[in-house]
C-alpha positions as CSV (number, residue, x, y, z in Angstrom):
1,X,51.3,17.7,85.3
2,X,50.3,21.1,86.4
3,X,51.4,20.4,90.7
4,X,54.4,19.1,89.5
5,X,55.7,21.3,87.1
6,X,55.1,24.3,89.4
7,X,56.4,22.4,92.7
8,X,59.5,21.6,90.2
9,X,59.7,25.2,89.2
10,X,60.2,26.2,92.7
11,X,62.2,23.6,93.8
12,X,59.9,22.4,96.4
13,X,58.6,19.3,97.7
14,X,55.6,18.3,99.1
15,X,54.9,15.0,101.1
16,X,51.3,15.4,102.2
17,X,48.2,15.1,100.2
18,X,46.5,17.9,98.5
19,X,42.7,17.4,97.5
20,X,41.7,19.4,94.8
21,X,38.1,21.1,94.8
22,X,36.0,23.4,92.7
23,X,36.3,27.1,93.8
24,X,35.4,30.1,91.7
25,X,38.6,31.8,92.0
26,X,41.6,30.4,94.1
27,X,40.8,29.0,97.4
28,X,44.5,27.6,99.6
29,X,44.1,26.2,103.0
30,X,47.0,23.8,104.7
31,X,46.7,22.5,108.7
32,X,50.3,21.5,108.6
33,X,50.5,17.9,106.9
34,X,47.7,18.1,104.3
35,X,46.4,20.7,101.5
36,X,43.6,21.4,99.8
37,X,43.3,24.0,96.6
38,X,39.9,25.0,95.3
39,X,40.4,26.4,91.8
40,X,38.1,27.0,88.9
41,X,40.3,25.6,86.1
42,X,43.8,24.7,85.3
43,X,45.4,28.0,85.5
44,X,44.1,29.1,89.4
45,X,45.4,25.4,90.2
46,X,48.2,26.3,89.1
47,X,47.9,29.4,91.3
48,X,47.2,27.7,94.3
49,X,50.1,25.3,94.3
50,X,52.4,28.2,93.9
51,X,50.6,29.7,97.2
52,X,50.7,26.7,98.8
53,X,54.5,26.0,98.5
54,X,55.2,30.0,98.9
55,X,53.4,30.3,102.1
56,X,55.2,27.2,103.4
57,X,59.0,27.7,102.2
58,X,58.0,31.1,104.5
59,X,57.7,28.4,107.7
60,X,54.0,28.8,107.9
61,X,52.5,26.0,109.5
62,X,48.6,26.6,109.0
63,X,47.0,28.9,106.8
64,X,43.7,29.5,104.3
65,X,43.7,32.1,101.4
66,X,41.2,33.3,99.5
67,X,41.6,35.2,95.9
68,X,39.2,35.7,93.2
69,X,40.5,37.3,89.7
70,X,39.7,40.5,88.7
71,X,39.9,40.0,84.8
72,X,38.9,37.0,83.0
73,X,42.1,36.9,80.7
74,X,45.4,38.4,82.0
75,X,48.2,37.5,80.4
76,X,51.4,38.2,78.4
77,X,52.6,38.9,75.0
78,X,56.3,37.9,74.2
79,X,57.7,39.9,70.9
80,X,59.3,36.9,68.7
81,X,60.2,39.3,66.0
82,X,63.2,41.5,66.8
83,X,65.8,38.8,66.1
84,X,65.3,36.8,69.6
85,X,63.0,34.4,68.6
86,X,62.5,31.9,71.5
87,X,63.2,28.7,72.0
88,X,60.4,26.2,71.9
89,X,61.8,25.0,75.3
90,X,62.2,28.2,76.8
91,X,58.6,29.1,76.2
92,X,57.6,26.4,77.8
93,X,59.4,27.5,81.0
94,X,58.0,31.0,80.5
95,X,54.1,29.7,80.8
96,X,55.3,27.5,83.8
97,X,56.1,30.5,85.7
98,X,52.8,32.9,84.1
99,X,50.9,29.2,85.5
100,X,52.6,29.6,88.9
101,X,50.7,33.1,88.6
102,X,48.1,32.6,87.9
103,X,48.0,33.9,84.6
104,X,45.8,32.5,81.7
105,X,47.0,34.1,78.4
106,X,50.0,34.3,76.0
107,X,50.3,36.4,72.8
108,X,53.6,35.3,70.6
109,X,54.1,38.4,68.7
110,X,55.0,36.9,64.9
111,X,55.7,39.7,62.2
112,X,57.2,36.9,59.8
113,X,58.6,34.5,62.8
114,X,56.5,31.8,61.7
115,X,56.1,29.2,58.6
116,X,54.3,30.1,55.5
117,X,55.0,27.0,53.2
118,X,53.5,28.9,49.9
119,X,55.8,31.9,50.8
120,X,59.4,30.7,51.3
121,X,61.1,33.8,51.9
122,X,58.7,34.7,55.0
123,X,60.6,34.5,58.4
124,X,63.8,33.7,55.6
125,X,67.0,33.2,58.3
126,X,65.3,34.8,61.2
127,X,64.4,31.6,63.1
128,X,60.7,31.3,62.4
129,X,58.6,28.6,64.4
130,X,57.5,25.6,62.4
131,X,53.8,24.2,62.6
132,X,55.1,21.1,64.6
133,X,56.7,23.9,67.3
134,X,53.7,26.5,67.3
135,X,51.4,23.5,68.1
136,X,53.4,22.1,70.6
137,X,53.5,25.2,72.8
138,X,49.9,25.3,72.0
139,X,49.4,22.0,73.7
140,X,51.7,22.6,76.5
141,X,49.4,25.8,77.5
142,X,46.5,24.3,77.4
143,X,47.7,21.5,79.7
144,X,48.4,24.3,82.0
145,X,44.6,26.2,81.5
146,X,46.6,28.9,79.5
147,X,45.3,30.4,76.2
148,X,47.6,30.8,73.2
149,X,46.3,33.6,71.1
150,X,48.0,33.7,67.8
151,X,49.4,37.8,67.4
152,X,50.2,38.7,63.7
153,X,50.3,41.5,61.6
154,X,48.1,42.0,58.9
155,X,48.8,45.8,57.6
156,X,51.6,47.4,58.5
157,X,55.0,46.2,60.8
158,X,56.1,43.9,58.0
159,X,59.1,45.5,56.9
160,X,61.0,42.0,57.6
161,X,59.3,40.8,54.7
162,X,58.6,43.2,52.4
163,X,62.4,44.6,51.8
164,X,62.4,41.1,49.3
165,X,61.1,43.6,47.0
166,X,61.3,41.7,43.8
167,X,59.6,38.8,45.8
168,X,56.7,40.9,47.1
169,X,56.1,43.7,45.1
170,X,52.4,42.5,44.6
171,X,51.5,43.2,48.4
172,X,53.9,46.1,49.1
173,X,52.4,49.7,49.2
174,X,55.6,51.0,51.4
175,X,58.3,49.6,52.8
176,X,56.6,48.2,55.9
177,X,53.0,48.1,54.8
178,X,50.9,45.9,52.9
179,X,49.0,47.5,49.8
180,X,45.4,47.2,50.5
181,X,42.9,46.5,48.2
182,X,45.1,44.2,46.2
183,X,44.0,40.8,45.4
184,X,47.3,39.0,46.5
185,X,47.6,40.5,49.5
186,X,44.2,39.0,50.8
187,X,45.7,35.5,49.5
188,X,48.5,36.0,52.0
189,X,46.6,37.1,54.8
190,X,44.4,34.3,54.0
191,X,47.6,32.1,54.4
192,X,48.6,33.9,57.5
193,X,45.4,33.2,59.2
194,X,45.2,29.4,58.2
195,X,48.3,28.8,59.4
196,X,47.2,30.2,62.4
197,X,44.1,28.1,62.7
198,X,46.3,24.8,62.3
199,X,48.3,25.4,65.1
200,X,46.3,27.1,67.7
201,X,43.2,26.1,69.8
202,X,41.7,29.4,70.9
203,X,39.0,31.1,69.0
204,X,40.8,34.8,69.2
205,X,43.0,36.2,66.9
206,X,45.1,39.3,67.1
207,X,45.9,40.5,63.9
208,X,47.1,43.7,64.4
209,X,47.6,46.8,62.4
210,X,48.7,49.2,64.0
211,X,51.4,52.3,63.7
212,X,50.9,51.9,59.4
213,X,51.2,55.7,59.2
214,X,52.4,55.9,55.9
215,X,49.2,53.0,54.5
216,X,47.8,54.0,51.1
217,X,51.2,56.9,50.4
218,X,53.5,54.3,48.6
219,X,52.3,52.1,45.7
220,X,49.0,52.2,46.3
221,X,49.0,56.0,45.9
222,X,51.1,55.6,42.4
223,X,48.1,52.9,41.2
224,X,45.0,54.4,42.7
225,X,45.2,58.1,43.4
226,X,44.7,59.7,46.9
227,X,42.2,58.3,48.6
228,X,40.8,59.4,52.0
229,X,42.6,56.9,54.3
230,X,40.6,56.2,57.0
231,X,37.9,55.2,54.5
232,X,40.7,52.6,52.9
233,X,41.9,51.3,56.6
234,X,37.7,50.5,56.9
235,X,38.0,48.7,53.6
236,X,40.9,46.7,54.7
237,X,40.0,45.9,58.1
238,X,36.6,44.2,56.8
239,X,38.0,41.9,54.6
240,X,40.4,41.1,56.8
241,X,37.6,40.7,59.5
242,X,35.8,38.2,57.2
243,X,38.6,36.5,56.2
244,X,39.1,35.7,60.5
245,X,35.5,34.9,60.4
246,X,35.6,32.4,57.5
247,X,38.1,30.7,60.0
248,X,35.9,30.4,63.4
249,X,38.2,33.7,64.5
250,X,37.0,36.7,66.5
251,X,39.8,39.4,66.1
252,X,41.3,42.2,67.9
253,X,43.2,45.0,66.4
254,X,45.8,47.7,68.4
255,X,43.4,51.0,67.9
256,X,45.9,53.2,67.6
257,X,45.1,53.9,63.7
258,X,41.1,54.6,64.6
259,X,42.1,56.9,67.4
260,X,44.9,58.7,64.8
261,X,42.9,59.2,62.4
262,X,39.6,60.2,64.3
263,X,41.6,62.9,66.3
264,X,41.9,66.4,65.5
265,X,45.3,66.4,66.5
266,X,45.7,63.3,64.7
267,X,46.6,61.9,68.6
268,X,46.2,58.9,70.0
269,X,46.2,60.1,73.1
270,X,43.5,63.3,72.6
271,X,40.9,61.9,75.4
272,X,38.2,63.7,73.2
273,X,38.7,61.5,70.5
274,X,35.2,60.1,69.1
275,X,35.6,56.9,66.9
276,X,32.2,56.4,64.8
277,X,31.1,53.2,66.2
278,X,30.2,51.8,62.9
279,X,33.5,51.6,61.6
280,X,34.6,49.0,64.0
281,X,32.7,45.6,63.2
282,X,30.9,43.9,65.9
283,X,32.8,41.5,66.5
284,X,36.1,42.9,66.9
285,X,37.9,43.4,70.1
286,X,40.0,46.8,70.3
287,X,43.3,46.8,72.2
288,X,44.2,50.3,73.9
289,X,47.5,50.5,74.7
290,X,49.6,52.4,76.4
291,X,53.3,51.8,77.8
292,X,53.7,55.8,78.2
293,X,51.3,57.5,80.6
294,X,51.2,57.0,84.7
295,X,48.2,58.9,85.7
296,X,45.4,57.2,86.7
297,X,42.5,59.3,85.9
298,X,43.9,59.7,82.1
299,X,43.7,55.8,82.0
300,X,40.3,56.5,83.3
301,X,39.2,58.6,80.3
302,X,40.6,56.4,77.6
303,X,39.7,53.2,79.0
304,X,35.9,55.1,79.4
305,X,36.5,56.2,75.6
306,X,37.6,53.0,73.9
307,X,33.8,52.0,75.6
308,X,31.8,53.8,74.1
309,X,33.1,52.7,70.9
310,X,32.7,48.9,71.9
311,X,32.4,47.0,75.2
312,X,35.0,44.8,73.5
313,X,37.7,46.9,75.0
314,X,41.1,44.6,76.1
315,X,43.9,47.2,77.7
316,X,47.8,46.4,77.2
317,X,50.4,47.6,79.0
318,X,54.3,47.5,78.5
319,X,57.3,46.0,81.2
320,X,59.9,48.0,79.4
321,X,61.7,45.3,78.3
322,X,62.8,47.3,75.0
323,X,65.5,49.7,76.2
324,X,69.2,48.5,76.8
325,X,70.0,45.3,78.0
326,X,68.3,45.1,81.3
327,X,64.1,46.0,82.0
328,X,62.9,49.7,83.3
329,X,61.5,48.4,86.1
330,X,61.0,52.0,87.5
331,X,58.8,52.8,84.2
332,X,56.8,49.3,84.8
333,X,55.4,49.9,87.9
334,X,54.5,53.4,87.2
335,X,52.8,52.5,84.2
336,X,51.2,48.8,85.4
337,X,50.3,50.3,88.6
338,X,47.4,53.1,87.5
339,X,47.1,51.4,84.5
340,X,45.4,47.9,86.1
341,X,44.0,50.1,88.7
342,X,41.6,52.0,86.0
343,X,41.3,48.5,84.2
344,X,39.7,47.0,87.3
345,X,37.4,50.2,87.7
346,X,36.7,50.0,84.5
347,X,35.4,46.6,84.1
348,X,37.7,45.5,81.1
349,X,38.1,41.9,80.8
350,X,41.3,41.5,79.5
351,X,44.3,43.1,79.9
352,X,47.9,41.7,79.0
353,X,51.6,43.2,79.6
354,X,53.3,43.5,76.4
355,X,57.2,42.8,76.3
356,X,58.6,44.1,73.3
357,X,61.8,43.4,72.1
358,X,62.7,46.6,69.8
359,X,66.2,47.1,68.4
360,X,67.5,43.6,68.6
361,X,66.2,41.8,71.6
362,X,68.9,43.5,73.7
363,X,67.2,42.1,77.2
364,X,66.0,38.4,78.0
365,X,62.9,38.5,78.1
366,X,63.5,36.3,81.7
367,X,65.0,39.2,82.9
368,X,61.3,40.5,83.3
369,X,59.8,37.5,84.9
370,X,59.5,39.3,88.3
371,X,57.5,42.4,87.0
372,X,55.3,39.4,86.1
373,X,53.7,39.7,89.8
374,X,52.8,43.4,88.7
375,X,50.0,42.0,86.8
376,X,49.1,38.6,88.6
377,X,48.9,40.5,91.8
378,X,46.5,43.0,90.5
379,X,44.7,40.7,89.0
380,X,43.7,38.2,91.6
381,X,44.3,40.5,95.0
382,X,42.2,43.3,93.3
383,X,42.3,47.5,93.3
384,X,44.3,47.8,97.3
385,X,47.3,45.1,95.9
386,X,50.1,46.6,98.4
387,X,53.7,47.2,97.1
388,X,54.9,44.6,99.2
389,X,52.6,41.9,98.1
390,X,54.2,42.6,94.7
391,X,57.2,42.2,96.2
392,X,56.6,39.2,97.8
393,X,55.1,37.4,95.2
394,X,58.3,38.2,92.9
395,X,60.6,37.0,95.2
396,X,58.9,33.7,95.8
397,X,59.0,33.0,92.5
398,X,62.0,34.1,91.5
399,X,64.7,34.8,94.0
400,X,64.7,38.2,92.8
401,X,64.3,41.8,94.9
402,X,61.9,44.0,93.0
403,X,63.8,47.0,95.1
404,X,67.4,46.4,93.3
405,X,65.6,45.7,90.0
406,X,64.4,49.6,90.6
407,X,67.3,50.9,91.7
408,X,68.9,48.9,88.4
409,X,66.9,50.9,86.6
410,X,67.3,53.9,88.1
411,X,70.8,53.8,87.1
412,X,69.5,53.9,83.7
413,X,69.1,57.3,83.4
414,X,66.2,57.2,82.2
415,X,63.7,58.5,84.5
416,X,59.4,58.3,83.8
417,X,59.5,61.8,82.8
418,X,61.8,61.0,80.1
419,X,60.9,57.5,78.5
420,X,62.9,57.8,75.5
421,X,65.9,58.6,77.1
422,X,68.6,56.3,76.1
423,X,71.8,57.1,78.8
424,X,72.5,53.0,79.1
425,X,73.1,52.1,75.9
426,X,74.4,55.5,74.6
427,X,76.8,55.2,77.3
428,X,77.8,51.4,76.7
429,X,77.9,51.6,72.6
430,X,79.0,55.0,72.4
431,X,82.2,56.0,71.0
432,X,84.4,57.2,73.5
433,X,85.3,60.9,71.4
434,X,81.9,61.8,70.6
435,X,80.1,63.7,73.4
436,X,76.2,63.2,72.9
437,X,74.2,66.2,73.6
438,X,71.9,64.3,75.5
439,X,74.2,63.2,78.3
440,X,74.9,66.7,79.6
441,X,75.7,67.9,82.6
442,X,72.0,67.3,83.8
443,X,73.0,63.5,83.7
444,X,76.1,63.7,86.2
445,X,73.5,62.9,88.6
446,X,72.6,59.2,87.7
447,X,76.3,58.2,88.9
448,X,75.6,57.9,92.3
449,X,72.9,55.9,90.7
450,X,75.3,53.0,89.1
451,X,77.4,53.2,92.5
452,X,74.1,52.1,94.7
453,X,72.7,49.6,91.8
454,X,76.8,47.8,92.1
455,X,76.9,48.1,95.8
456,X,73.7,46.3,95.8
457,X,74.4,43.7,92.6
458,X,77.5,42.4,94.2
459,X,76.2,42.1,97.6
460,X,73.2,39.5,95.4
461,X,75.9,38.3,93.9
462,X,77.3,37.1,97.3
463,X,74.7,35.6,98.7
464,X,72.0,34.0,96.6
465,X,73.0,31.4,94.7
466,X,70.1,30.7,92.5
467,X,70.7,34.1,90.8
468,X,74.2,34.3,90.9
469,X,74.8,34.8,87.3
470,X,72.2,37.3,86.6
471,X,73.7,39.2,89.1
472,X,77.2,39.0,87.4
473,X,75.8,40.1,84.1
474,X,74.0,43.0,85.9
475,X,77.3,43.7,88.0
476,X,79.4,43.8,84.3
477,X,77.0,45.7,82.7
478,X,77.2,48.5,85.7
479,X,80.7,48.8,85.9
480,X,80.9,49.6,82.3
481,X,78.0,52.1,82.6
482,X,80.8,53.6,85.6
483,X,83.7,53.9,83.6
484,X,81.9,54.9,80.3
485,X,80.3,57.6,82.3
486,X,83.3,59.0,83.8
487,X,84.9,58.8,80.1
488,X,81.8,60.5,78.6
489,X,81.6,63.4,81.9
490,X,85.6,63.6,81.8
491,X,87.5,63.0,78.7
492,X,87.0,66.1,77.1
493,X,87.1,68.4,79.6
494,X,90.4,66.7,80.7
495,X,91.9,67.4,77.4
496,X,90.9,71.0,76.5
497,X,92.8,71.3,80.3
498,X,95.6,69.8,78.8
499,X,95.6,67.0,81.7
500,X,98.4,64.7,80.4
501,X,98.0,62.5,83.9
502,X,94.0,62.1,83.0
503,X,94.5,61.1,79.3
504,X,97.7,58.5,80.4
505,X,95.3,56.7,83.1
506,X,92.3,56.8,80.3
507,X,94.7,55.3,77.5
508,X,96.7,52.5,80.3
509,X,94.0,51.8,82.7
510,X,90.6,52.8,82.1
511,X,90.0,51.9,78.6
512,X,91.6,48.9,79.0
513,X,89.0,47.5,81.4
514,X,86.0,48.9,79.4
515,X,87.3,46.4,76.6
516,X,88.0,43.4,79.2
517,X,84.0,43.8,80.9
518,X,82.4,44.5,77.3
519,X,84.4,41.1,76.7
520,X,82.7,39.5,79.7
521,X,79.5,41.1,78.8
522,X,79.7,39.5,75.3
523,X,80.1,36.3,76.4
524,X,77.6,36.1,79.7
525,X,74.9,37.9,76.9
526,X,76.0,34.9,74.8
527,X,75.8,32.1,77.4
528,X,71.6,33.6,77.8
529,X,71.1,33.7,74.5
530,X,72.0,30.1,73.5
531,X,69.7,29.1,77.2
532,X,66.3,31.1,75.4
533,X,67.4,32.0,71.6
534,X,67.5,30.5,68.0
535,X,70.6,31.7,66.8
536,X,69.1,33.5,64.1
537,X,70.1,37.2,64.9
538,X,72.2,36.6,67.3
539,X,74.7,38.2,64.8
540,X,73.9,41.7,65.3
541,X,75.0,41.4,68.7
542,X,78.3,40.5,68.4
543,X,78.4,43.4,65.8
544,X,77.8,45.9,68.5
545,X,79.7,44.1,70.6
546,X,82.8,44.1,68.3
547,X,81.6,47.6,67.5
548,X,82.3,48.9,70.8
549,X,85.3,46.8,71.2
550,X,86.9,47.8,68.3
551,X,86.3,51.5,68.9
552,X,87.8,51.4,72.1
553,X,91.1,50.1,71.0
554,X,90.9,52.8,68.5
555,X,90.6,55.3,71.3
556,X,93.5,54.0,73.1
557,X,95.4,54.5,70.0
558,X,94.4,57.7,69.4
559,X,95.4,58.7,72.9
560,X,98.5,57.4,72.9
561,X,99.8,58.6,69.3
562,X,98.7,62.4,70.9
563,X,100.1,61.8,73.9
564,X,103.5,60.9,71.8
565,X,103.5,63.9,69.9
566,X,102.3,61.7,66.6
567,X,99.1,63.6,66.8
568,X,99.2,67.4,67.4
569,X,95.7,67.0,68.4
570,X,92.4,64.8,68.7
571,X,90.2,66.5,66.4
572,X,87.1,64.6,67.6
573,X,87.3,66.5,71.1
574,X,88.2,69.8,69.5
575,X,84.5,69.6,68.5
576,X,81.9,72.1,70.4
577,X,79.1,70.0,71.9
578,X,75.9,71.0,69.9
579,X,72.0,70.7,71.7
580,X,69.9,68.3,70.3
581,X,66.0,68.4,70.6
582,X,64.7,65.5,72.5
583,X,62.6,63.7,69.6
584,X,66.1,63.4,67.7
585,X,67.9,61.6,70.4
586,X,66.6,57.9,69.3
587,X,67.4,58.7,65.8
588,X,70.4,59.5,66.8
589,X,70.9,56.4,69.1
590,X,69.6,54.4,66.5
591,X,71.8,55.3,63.4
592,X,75.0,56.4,65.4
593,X,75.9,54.5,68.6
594,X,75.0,51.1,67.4
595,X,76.1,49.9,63.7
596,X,72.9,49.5,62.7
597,X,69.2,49.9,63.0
598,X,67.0,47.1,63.7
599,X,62.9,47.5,63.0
């Protein structure tokens, strides 16, 4: 199953016999009719035919590789839970290509995406997995020598559920955290973590708990009094510990919350940080991560720190799939990069590239299939991986240049100084009147940007078939990003000039084709969705899409009715352009250019 499925994935054939043999990592070696692939389970098979058929489709005739992986679980986790909830199908295709890597690990990310029969209104219209679906991915991963670890939430995060108030007010301290010490909320993690044990094979669990910064300030406060809240996060995580245990699990939390509320600055990120080891039981596994930082010496540091607290130490990183609606590839590789680096160094055994799917599942998670070989390459070619063995490895599998995927998200504006910045989807929502204080003049730069990103999508889009429409939706999506930018740079300062010419060619020609390739983006987004997608959630996107439609049309009658003389003026540009501070801009993105907010 395993040759074929890869071979089948690249759309390669092979007529000559392989021979399979034991090999403690990956071991490739062809003479130019006949194979042979040493592997030490499923998943560097796997591995090895995807070497094999790369290194021939380049017109190698004879050649012998050797790799042995660096970690003993790399993998990926997918985030299920932000309305794009993937098709049983399509995950299935997404461990085919982590197999072709090499990769031995998947994390579904669940909040409430899966079926509780004793609690109807978990997962409630938003697509969750049944039993039947979660154990058949289970069972096609292990086919391929990949591990399904089950990746729930067990404290906080479960906002999705709890805002049925009336249904579970018995569990609820806040709005998106469970009330600990209750009896009924240990019932339903019980339930969570049976379920779990039905469907999956492995023997880990990740249950979470992490970012519940407001845990023991809601109802539990009102019931119980202030208590000191590390002390009730201990509390919490040993039952839930022994509930895992009663069911053959060994557990890893995020250690976000031990690091928050060990700190002095109450930082995750404080390097001094000491964690008494004795509040983290034995057996669990902590999960530093960190999407954020670049510098290898500070992943150094906290990789050395989360150590000394437990050898148990698993390190995840992020492929920025959770901005707009394509990947920051440029914030991927500067994060992966050091990242895996100080992982290797440090011995950790397993590390996994988180691909989160905040405000709405905005981009396909397939869009990120080629930062893939950031981690695979790491892993099994070690500490000196070159840039263009990552690049070569991407393209093999997918088709894809790793060099316009930068310069894609370049064209962001959203550089790795600035993660938070949102320029491509304040840009593409955004309401044509409203200047945003954060694209100022500093911004005019990233135009050029979008100009070298198009020049370069519709040159792909000429000449590689296999990709054609992924370059199309990248190509629609940057010529809104122009003409939105030269609205956002221009319209106002065209109209406190009184340029008539400017406002006639905004209202006739300009806005006009915003609303035609916001149409085409709709439906190519739409055509995607349906390929990976339930279709629960699917309706906030065409919301925002309507949204922005509507607003447009709105503009051009606004623009007209001035330029009649039906308006004396267009109050909305009349309007000084106020600073913002930078930690307001995602609020502000959040609540204002999109019409509505999605946890």
């Amino acid at each position: 199953m395993t040759q074929k499925n890869i071979f089948s994935l690249l759309h390669f054939s092979f007529d000559g016999k392989i021979e399979r043999t034991e090999f403690d990592g990956v071991y490739v070696s062809y003479d130019g009719k006949n194979a042979v692939i040493g592997a030490k389970d499923e998943s560097t098979f796997a591995r090895g035919c995807f070497l094999l058929a790369s290194e021939i489709r380049k017109g190698k005739t004879a050649f012998e590789i050797r790799q042995k992986p660096s970690f003993e679980t790399c993998g990926v986790m997918l985030d299920v839970s932000r309305n794009g909830v993937m098709q049983v199908e399509a995950v299935k295709k997404y461990l085919t290509y982590m197999a072709a890597l090499g990769m031995n690990m998947l994390m579904l990310y669940t909040e409430d995406t899966y079926e509780l029969k004793e609690y109807p209104y978990f997962g409630y219209l938003r697509g969750r997995y049944s039993e039947a679906e979660l154990r058949e991915i289970d069972d096609y991963a292990y086919a391929l020598g990949i591990e399904v670890i089950p990746c729930i939430q067990t404290l906080g995060h479960m906002a999705q559920y709890l805002k049925y108030d009336g249904i579970t007010g018995d569990i609820r301290d806040t709005a998106s955290v469970l009330k600990i010490g209750s009896d009924a909320t240990y019932t339903f993690i019980e339930a969570c973590i049976k379920v779990m044990r039905r469907c999956f094979r492995s023997n880990r669990i990740h249950i979470g708990m992490d970012e519940a910064h407001d845990m023991g300030l809601g109802k539990y406060l009102r019931e119980n009094g202030f208590h000191d809240r590390f002390a009730i996060f201990a509390e919490h995580l040993a039952k839930t510990v022994s509930i895992c245990k009663k069911y053959a699990y060994k557990p890893m939390v995020w250690s976000d919350m031990f690091y928050n509320f060990a700190s002095k600055t109450h930082s995750y990120r404080d390097t001094e940080t000491c964690v008494p080891k004795e509040l983290v039981p034995e057996e669990l596994e902590i999960v530093y991560w960190d999407y954020y930082s670049t510098d290898e010496d500070f992943f150094d540091r906290m990789l050395a720190n989360h150590k000394r607290v437990t050898e148990k130490t698993v390190f995840a990183g992020g492929l920025w799939t959770w901005f707009g609606f394509v990947p920051r590839t440029e914030m991927a590789f500067a994060n992966a990069i050091p990242s895996l680096r100080a992982a290797i160094k440090n011995n950790i055994s397993t590390v996994f590239a988180t691909m989160w799917a905040d405000n709405g599942c905005e981009t396909n998670h397939f869009l990120a299939v080629p930062l893939l070989a950031l981690y695979s390459e790491l892993n099994y070619r070690g500490i000196d991986c070159s840039m263009a063995e990552i690049y070569d490895t991407a393209m093999s599998l997918t088709g894809v240049d790793l060099d316009f995927l930068l310069k894609l998200s370049k064209a962001h504006g959203m550089p790795t100084d600035r993660p938070h910045r949102t320029f491509l989807n304040a840009l593409l929502y955004g309401d044509a009147f409203y200047a945003l204080p954060e694209l100022g003049e500093e911004d005019a730069h990233y135009l050029p940007d979008i100009e070298t990103a198009l020049s370069m999508a519709y040159a792909a889009h000429e000449k590689n078939d296999e990709n054609k429409e992924m370059y199309l939706y990248y190509i629609t999506v940057l010529e809104i990003l122009k003409d939105k930018a030269e609205l956002r740079f221009s319209l106002r300062e065209k109209y406190l000039q009184n340029n008539r010419k400017y406002l006639e060619d905004a209202a006739g020609t300009l806005l006009p084709r915003v609303i035609e390739n916001v149409g085409k983006l709709h439906r190519l987004f739409e055509k995607q969705w349906k390929a990976v997608y339930k279709p629960f959630g699917y309706e906030v996107m065409v919301a925002r899409f309507g949204s922005t439609v509507y607003r447009m049309e709105y503009a051009i009658e606004v623009i007209r009715d001035y330029l009649s003389g039906k308006r004396a003026k267009i109050e909305m540009l009349e309007e000084d352009v106020l600073p913002f501070k930078e930690a307001a801009l995602i609020r502000f993105y959040e609540n204002c250019i999109t019409p509505s907010e999605i946890l």
